[in-house]
C-alpha positions in Angstrom: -8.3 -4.2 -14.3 -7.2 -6.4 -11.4 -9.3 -9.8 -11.2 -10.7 -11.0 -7.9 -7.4 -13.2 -7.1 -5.1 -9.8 -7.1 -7.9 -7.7 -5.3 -7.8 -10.0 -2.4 -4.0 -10.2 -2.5 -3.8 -6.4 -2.6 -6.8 -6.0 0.4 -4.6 -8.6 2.7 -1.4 -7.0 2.1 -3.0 -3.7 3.1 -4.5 -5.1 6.4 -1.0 -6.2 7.2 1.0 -3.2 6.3 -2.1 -0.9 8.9 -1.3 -4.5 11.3 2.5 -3.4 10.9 1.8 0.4 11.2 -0.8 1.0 14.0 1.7 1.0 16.9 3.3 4.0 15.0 0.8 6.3 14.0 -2.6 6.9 14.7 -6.0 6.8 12.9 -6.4 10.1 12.7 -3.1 11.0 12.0 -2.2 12.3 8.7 0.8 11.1 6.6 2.0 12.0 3.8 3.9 9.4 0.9 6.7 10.5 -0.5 9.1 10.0 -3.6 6.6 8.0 -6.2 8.8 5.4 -7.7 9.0 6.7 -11.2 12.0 4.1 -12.3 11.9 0.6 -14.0 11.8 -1.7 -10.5 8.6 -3.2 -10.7 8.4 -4.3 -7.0 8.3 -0.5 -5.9 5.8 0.5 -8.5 3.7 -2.6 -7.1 4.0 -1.0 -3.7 1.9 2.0 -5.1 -0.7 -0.6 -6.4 -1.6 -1.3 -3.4 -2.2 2.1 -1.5 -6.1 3.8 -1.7 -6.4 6.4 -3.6 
């Protein structure tokens, strides 16, 4: 379980990936993500960390 120092790293990295993203899609638009990273590079698997579920 994540401690409080990687839950606020994960929360700031998501407002600046919706920062990044707004101009490209809308609130209310649906998206869908793709091609789970199911091989051994830890930096996309760390990508997944960070999305809601």
């Amino acid at each position: 379980m994540p401690g409080a120092q990687e839950l606020e790293l994960i929360a700031a990295l998501q407002d600046i990936t919706h920062d990044c993203l707004k101009m490209f899609v809308r609130p209310d638009e649906p998206i869908a993500i793709l091609d789970f990273p199911d091989i051994k590079n830890c930096g996309d698997s760390a990508i997944w960390l960070g999305l809601p579920i």
